[in-house]
LUMKESE-943871 format. One record per residue: residue number from 1; residue in three letters; x, y, z of N, C-alpha, C in turn. Coordinates in steps of 0.001 Angstrom, whole numbers, plus 500000, padded with zeros to 6 digits. Each point is the difference from the previous one (the first is absolute). Example, Ala and Ser with C-alpha at 12.3 -4.5 7.8 and 13.67 -1.06 7.14 Angstrom:
<sites>
SITE   n res    n.u    n.v    n.w   ca.u   ca.v   ca.w    c.u    c.v    c.w
SITE   1 ALA 513190 494310 507800 499110 501190 500000 500900 501200 500000
SITE   2 SER 499650 501050 499280 500820 501190 500060 499230 501090 500730
</sites>
This chain:
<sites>
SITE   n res    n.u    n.v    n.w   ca.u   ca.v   ca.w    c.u    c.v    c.w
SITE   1 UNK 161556 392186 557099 499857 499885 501442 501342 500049 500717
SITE   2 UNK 501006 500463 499207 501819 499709 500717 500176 501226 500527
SITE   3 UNK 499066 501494 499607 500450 501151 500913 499088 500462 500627
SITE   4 UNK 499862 500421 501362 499137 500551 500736 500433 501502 500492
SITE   5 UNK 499156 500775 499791 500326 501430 500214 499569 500456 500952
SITE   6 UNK 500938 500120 501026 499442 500443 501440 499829 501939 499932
SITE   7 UNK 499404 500598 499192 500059 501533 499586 498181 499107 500109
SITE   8 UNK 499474 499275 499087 498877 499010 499785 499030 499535 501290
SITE   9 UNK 501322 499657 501011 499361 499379 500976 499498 501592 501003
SITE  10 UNK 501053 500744 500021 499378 500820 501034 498705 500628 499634
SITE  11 UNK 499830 500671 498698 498760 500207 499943 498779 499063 499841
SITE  12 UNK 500212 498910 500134 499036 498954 500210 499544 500071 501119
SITE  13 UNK 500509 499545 501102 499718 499742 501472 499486 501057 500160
SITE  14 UNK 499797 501110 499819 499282 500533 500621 499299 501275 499152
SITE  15 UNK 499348 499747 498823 499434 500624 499363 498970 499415 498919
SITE  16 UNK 500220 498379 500470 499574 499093 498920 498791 498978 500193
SITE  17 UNK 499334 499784 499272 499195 498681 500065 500121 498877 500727
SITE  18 UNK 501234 499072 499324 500668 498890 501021 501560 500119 500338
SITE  19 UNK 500216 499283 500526 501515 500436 500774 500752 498615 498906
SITE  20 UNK 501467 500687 499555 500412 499219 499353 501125 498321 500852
SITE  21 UNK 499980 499512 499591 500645 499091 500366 501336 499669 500267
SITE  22 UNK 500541 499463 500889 501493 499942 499782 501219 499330 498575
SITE  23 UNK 500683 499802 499669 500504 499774 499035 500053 498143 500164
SITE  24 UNK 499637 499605 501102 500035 498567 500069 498425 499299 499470
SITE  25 UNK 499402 500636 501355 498362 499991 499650 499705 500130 498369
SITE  26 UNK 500625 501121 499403 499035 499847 498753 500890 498863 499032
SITE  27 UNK 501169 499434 500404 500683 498964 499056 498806 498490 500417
SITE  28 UNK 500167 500076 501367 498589 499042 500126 498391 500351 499027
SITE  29 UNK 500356 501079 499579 498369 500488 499777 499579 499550 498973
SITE  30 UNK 501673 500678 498675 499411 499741 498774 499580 498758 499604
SITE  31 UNK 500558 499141 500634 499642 498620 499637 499115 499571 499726
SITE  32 UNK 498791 500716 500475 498602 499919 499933 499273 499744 498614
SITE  33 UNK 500493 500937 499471 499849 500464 498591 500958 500372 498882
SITE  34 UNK 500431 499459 499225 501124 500076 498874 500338 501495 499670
SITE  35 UNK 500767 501078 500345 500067 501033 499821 499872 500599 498452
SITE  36 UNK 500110 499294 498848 499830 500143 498900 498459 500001 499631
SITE  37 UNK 499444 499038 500378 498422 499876 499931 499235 501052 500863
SITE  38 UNK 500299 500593 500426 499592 501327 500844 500532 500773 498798
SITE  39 UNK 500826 500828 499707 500699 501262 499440 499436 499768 498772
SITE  40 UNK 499786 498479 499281 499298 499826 498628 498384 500497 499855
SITE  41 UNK 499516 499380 501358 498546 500623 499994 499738 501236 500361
SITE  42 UNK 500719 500754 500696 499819 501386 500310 500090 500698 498857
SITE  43 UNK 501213 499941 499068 500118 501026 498622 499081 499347 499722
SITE  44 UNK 499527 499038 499649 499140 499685 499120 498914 500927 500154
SITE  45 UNK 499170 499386 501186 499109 500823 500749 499753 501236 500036
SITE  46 UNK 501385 500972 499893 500124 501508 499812 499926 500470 498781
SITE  47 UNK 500262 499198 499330 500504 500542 498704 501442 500913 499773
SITE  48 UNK 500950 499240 500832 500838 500723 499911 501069 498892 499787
SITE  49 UNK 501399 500372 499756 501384 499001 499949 500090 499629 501040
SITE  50 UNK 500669 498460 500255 500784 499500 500963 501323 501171 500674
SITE  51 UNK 500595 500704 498354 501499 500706 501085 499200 501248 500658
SITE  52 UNK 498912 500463 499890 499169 500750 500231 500043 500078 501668
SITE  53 UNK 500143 498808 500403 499911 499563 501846 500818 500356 500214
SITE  54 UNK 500534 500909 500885 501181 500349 500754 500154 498399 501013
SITE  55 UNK 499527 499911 500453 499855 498955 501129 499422 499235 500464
SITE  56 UNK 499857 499040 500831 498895 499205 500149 499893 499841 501312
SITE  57 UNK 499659 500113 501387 500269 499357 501357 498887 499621 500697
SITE  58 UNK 500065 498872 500807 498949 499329 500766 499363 501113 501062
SITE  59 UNK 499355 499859 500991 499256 500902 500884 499614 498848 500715
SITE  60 UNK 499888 500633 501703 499011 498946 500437 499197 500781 499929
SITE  61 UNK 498608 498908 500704 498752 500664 500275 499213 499381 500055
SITE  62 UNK 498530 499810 500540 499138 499045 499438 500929 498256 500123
SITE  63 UNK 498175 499452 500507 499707 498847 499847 499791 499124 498962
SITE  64 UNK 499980 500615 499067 498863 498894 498869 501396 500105 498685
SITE  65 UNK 500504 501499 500015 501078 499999 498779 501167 500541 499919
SITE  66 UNK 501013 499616 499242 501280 500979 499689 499836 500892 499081
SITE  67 UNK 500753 501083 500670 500160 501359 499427 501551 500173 499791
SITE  68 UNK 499794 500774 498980 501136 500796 499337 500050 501059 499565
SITE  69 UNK 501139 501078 500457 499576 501353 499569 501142 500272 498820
SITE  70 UNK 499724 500987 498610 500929 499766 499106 499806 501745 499946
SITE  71 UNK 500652 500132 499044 499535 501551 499588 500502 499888 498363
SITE  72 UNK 499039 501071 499238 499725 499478 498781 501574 501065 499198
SITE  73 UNK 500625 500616 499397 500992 500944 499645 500306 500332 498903
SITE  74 UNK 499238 499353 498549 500637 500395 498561 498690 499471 499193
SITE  75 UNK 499018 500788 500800 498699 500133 499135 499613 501283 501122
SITE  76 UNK 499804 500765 499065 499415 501380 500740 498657 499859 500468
SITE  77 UNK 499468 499466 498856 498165 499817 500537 500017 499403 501472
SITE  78 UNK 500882 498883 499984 499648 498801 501047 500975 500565 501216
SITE  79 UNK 500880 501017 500113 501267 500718 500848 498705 499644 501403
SITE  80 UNK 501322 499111 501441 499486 500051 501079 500239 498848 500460
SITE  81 UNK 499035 499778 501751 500590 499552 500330 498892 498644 500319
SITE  82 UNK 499813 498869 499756 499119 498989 499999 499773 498659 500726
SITE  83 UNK 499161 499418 500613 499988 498504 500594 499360 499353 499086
SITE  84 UNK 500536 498936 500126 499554 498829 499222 499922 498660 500733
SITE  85 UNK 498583 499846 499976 499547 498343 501285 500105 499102 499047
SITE  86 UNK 500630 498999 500683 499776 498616 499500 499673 498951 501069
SITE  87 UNK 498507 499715 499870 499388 498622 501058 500707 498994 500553
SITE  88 UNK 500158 499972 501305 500832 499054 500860 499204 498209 499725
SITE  89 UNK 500604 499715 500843 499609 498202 500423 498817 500065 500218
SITE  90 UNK 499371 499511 499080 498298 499260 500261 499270 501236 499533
SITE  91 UNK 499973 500979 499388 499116 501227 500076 499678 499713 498891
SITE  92 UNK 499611 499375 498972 499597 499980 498687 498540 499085 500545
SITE  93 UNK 500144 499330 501003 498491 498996 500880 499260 500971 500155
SITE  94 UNK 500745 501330 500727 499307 500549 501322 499166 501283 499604
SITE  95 UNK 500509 501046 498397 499463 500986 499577 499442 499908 498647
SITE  96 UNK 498701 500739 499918 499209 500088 498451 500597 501498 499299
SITE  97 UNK 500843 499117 499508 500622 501519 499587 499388 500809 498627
SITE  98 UNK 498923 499066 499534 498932 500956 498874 499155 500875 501603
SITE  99 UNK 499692 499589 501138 499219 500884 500605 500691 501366 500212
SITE 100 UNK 501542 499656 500663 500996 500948 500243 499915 501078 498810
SITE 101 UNK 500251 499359 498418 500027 500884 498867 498674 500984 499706
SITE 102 UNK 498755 499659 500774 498834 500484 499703 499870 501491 501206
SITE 103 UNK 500832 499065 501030 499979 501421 501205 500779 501406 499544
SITE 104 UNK 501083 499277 499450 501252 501029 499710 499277 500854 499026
SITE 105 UNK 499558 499550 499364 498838 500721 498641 499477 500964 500568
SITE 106 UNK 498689 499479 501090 499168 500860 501024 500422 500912 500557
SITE 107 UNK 501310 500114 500340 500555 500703 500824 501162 501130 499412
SITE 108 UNK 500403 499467 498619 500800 501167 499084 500001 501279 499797
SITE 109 UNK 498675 500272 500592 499984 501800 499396 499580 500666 501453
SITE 110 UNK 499605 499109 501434 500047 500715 500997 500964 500330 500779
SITE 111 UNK 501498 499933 499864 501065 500621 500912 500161 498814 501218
SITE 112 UNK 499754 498969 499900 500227 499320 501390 501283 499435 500041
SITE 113 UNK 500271 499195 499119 501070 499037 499789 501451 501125 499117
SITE 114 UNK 501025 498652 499951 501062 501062 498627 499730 499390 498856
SITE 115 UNK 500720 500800 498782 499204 499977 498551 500618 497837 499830
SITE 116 UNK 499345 499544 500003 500455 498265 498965 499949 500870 498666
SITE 117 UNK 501399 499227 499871 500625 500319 498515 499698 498615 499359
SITE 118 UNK 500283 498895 500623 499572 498744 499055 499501 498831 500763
SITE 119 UNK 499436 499373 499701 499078 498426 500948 499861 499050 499075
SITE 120 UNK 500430 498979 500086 500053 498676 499769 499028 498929 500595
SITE 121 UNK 498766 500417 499986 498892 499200 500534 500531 498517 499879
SITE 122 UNK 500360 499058 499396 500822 498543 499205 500800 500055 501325
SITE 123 UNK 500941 500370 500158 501475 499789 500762 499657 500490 500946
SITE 124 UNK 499238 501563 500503 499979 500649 500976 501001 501095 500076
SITE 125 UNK 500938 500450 499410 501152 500787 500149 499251 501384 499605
SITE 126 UNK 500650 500752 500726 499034 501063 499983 501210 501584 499905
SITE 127 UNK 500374 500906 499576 500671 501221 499998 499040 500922 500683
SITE 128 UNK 500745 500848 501143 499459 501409 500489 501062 500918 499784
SITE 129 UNK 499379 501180 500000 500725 500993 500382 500402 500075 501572
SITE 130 UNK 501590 500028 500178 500159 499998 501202 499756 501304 500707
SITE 131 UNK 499670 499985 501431 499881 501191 500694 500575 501071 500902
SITE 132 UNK 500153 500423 500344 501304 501165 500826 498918 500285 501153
SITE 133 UNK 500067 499367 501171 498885 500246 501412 500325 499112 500867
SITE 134 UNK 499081 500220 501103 500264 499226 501204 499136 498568 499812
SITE 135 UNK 500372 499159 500465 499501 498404 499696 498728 500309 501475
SITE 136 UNK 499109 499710 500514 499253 500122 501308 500885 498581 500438
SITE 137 UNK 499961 499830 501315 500088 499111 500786 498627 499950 501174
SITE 138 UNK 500064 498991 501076 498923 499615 500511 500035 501406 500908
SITE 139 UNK 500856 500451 500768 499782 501159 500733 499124 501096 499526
SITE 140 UNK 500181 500298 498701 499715 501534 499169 498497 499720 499352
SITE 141 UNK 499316 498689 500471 498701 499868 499212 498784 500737 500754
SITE 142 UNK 499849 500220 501009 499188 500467 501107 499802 501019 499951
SITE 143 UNK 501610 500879 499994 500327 501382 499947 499663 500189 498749
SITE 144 UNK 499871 500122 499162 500318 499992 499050 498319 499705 498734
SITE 145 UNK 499156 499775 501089 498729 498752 499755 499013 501500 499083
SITE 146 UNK 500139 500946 500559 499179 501258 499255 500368 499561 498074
SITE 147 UNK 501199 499780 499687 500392 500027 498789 499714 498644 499453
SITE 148 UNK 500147 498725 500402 499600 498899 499669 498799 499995 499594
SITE 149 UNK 499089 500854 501305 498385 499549 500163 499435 500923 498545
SITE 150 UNK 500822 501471 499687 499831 500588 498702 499816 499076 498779
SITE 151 UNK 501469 499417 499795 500291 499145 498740 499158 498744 500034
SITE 152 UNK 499458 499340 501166 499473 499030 499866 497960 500674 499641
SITE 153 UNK 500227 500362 500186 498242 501390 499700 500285 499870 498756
SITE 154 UNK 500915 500810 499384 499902 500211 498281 500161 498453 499486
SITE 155 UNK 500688 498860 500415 500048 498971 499291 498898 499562 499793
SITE 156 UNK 498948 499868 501346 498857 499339 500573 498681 500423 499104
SITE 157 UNK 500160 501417 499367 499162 500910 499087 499698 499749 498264
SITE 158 UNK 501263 499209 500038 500359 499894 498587 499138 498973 499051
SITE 159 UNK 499535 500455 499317 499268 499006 498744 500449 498921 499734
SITE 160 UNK 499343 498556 500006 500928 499005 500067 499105 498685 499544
SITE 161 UNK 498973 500431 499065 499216 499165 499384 500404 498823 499478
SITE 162 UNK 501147 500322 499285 500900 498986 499436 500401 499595 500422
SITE 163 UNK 500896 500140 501346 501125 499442 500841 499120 498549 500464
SITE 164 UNK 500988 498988 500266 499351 498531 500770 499975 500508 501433
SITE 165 UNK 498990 498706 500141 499964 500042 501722 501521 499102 500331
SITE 166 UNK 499990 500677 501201 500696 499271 500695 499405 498797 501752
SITE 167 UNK 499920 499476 498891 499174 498893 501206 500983 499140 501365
SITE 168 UNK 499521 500532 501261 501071 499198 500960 499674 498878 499863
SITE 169 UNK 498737 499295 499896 499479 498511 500618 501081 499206 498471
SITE 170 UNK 500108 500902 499027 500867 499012 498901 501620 499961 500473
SITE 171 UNK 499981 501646 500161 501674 499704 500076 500358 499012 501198
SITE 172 UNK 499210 499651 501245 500184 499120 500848 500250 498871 499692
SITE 173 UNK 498429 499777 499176 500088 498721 499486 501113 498917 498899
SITE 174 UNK 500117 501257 499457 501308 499717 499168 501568 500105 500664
SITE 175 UNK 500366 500780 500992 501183 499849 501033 499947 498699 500378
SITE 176 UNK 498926 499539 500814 499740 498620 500657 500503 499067 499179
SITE 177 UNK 499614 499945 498504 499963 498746 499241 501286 500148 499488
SITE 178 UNK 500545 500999 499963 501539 500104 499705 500933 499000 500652
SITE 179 UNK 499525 501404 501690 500959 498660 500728 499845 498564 500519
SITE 180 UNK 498865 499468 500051 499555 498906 499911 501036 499241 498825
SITE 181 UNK 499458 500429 499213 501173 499072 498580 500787 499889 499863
SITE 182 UNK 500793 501356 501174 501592 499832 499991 500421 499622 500937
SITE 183 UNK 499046 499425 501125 500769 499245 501187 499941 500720 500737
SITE 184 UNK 499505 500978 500036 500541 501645 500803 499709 499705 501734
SITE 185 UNK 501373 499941 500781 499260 500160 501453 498987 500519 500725
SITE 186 UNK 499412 499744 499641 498139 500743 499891 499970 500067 502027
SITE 187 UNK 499524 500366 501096 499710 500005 501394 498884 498605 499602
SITE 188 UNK 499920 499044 501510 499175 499197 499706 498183 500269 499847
SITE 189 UNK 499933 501389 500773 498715 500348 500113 499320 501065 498809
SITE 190 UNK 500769 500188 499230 500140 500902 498578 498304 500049 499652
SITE 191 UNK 499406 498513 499838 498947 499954 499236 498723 500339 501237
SITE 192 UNK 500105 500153 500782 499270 500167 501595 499881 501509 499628
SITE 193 UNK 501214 500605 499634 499883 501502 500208 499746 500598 498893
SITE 194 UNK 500063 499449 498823 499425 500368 498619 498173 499761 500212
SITE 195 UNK 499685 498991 500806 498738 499817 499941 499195 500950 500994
SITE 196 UNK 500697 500331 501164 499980 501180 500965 499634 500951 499486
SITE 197 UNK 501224 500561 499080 500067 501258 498987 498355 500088 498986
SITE 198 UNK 499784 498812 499646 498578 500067 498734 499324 500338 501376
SITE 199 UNK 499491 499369 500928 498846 500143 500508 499515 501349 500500
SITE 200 UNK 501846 501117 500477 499595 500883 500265 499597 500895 499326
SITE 201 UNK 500462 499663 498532 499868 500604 498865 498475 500013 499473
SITE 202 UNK 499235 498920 500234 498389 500284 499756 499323 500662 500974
SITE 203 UNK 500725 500672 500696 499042 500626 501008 499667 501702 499437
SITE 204 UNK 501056 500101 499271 500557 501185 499563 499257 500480 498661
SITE 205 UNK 499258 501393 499988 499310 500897 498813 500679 499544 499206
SITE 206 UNK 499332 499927 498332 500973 499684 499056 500336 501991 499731
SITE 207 UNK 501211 500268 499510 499890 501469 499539 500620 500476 498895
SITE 208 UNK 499709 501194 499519 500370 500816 498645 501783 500068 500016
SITE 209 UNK 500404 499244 499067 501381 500028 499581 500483 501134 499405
SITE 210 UNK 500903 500493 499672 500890 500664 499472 501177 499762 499540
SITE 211 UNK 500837 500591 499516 501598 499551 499532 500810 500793 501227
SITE 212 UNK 500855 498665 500723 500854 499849 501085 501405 500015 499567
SITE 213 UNK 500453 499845 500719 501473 499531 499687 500145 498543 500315
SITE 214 UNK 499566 499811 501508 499916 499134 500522 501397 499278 500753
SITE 215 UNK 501345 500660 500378 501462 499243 500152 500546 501284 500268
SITE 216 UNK 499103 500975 501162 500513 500898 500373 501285 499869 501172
SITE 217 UNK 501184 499390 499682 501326 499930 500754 500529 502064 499984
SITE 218 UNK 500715 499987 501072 500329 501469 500605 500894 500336 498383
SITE 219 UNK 500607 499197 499659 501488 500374 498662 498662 499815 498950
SITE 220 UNK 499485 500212 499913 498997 500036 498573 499700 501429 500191
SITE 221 UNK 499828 500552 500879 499952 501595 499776 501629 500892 500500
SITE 222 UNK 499726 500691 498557 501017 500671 499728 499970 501656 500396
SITE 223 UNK 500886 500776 500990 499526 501192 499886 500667 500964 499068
SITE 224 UNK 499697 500489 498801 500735 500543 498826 500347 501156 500248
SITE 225 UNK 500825 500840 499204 500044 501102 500210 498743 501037 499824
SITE 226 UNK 499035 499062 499275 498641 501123 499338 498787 499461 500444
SITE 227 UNK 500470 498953 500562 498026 499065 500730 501056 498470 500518
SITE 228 UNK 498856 499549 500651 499478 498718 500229 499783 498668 498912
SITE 229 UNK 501369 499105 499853 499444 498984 499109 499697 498542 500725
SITE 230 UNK 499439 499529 499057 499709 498590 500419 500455 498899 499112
SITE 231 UNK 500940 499441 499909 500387 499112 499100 499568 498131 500244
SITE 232 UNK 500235 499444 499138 499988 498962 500383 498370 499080 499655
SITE 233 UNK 499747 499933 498900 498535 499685 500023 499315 498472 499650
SITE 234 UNK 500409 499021 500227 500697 498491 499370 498802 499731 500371
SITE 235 UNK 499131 500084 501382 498804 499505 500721 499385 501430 499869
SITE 236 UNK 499565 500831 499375 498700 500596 499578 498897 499612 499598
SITE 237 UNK 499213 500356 500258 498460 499660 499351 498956 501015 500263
SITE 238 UNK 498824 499384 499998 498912 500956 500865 499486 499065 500662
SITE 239 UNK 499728 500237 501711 499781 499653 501085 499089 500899 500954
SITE 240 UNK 500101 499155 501381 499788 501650 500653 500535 500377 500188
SITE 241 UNK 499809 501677 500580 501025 500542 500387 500576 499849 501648
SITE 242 UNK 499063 499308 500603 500355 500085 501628 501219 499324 499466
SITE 243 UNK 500377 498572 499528 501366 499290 499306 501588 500525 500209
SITE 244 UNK 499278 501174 499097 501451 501157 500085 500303 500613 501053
SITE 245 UNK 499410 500004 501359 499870 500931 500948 500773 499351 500879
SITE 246 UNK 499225 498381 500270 500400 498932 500366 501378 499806 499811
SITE 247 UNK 500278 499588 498956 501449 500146 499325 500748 500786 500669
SITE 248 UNK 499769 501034 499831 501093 501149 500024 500517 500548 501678
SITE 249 UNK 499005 499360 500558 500036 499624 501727 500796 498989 500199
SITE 250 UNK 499594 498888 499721 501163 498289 499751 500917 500529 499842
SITE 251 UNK 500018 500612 498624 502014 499720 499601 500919 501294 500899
SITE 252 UNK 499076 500829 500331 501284 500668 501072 499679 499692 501467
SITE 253 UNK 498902 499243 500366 499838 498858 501409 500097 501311 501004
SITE 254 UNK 498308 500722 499461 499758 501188 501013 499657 499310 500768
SITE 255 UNK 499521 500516 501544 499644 499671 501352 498792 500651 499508
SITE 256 UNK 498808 498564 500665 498653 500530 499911 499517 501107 499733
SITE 257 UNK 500286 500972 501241 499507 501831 499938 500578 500393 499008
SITE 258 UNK 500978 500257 499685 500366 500322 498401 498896 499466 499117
SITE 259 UNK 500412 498489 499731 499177 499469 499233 498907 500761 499822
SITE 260 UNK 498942 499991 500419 498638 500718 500428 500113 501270 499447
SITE 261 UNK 500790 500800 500681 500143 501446 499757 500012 499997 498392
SITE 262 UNK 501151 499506 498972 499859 499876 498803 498959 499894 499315
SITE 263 UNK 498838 498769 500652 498879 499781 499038 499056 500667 500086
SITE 264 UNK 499774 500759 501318 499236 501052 500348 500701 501505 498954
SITE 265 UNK 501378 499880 499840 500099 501320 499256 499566 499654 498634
SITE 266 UNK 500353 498729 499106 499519 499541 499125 498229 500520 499584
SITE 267 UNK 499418 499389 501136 498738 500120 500011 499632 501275 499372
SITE 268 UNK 500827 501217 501490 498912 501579 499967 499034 499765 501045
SITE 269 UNK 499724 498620 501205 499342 499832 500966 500264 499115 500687
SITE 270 UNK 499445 499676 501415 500346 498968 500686 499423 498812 499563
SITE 271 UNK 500878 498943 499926 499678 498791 499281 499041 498692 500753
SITE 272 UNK 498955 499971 499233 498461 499386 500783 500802 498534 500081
SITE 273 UNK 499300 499576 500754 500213 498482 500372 500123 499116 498912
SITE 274 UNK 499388 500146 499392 499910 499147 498414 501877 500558 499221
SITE 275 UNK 500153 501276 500109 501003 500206 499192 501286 499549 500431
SITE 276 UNK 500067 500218 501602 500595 499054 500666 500190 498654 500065
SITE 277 UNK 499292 499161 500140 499815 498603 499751 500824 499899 498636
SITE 278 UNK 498837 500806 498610 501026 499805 498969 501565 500100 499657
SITE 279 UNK 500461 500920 500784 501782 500275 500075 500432 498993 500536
SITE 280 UNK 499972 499426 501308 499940 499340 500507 500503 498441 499519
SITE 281 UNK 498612 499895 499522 500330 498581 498901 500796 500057 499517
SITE 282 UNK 499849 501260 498584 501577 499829 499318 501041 499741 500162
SITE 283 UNK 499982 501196 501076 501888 499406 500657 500145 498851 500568
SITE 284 UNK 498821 499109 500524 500206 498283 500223 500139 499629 498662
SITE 285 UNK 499401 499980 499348 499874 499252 498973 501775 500345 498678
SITE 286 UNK 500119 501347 499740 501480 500276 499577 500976 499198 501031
SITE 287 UNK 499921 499545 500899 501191 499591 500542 500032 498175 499819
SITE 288 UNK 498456 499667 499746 500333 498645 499983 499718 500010 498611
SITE 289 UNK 499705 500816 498753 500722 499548 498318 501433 500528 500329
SITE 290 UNK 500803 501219 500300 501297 500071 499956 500340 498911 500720
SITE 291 UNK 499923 499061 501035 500962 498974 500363 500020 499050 499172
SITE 292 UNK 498844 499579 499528 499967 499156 498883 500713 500073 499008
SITE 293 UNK 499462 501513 499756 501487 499799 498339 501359 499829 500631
SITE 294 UNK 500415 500750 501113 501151 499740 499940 500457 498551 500173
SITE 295 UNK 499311 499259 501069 500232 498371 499902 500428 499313 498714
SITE 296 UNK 499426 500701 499062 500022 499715 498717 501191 499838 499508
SITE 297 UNK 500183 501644 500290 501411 500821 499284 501043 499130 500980
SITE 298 UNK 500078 499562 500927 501473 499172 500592 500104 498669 499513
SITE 299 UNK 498651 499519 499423 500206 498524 499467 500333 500162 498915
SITE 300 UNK 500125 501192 499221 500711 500726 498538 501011 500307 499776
SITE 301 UNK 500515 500045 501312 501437 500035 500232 500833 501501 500765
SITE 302 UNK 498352 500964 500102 501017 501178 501094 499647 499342 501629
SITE 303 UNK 501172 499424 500515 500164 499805 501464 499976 501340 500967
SITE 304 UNK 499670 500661 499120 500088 501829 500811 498887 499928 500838
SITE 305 UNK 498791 499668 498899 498590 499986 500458 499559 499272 501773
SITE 306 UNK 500847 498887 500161 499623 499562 500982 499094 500476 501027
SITE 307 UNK 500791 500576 500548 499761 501109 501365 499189 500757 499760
SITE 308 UNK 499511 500683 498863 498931 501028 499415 499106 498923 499724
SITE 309 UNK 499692 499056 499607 498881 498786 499916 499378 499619 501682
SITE 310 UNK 500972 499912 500709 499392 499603 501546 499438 500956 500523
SITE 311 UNK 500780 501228 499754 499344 501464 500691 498646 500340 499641
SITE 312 UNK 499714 500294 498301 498612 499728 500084 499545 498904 500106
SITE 313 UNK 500322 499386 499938 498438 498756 500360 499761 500102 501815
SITE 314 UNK 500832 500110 500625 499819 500334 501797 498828 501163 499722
SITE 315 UNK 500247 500931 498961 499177 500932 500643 498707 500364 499226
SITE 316 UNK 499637 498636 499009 498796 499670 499674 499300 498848 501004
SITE 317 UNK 500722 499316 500204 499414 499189 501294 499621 501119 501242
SITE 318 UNK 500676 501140 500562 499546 500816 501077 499109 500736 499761
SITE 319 UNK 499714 500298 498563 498309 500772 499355 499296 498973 499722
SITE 320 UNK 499743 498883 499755 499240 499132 499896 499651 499764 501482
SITE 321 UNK 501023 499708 501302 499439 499648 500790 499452 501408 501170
SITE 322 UNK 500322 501077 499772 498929 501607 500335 498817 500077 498882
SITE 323 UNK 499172 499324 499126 499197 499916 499169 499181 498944 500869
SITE 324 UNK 500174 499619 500664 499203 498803 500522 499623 500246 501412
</sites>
């Protein structure tokens, strides 16, 4: 970690996955994780040597984990250029990472994601092939929504008998009891609006699941040089699909008419009252489990979360109270 190659940095910033860090930032970073215990499990993992690593460097990115991008150099098979996650503060509570290992399975031979070279279901540490494309941000999701609404079609199609559900009323339930146990600055009316949330929730068709992603953030889609990826699959399951639609509206915080416009292109028609209502919910309901976990995640020790914990929960309280 004593040389940083700014030849490294320029083609990062702007050709890359995540943007690399400054030389201070990542001396704060490694700390996280013993840099030896990383480079040991990766060869391991690869099947390749430790001197094999040209390098090792942090990345930001993401909420939930640290990244590191290495590139592999004296194994031909393994020649390139690679990330390697290792689970932040509190994320070993928060993900089923046998479900994660069952999606990645599901999803191996359809082109969505990049190739996982190795997964550590136990630890969570996970190797990709790194990618050469544009990261999306919240602007480019709209524009951009013809190609999403594609990749999210072929995911939505996919055989997935095997795959687990992904149940919200658990992952809630289990966020809650997290932070409950950890003291977590919970809002005083938390349990008012969880109970809000069920009631609106029985009003609602039960419907035919599929395999989602479900944690559609704008930097989870990648635009490659040869397609559309989607990385990032920690909260996969099979759900519905309005979920993902929902999602993918939230995390780049379209304006209603957008909003709409998307689920209607989703559709292939204008979206009946019922399908509406259903989107609807979701995106109430994603904003008050994401505040929750994050409440979580600051009593775990990222103080980052704060401000992203208040933001959604304001704006599950403002769909809870247009639901009424």
């Amino acid at each position: 970690m004593d040389v940083w190659p700014q030849k490294l940095f320029s083609t990062l910033e702007s050709a890359f996955e995540y943007c690399p860090l400054t030389p201070k930032e990542a001396d704060e970073f490694v700390r996280l994780v013993p840099e030896a215990s990383v480079v040991n499990e990766v060869a391991r993992g690869m099947g390749i040597r430790e001197r094999d690593i040209d390098w090792l460097y942090p990345l930001s990115g993401g909420m939930t984990n640290n990244n590191y991008l290495f590139r592999v150099v004296g194994s031909a098979q393994s020649a390139g250029m690679y990330v390697v996650r290792i689970p932040g503060a509190g994320t070993s509570e928060l993900i089923d990472r046998g479900r994660e290992q069952q999606c990645l399975q599901a999803i191996a031979e359809a082109d969505l994601d990049t190739r996982t070279c190795y997964l550590n279901p136990g630890r969570g540490i996970k190797v990709t092939q790194f990618i050469t494309g544009k990261t999306y941000q919240p602007d480019d999701v709209y524009g951009q929504r013809s190609l999403i609404i594609g990749l999210l079609k072929k995911l939505h199609q996919l055989p997935c008998r095997q795959v687990p559900h992904y149940s919200f009323d658990d992952e809630l339930s289990h966020y809650t009891q997290l932070a409950v146990d950890a003291n977590a600055e919970l809002p005083e009316n938390w349990r008012q609006c969880v109970e809000q949330l069920q009631q609106w929730q029985s009003r609602l068709q039960p419907q035919v699941t599929c395999l989602c992603h479900n944690d559609l953030v704008p930097a989870n889609f990648i635009e490659g040089q040869d397609r559309l990826y989607l990385i990032d699959w920690e909260y996969a399951g099979k759900n519905d699909p309005l979920f993902d639609i929902a999602s993918c509206v939230n995390e780049a915080e379209l304006p209603n008419e957008q909003g709409l416009q998307l689920l209607q292109d989703y559709l292939g028609h204008p979206p009946t009252l019922a399908e509406i209502e259903r989107f609807h919910f979701w995106m109430t309901a994603q904003h008050l489990l994401w505040s929750i976990w994050a409440f979580y995640k600051v009593q775990a020790g990222d103080s980052t979360l704060k401000g992203y914990a208040v933001d959604r929960y304001r704006k599950a309280e403002a769909g809870l109270k247009a639901c009424n």
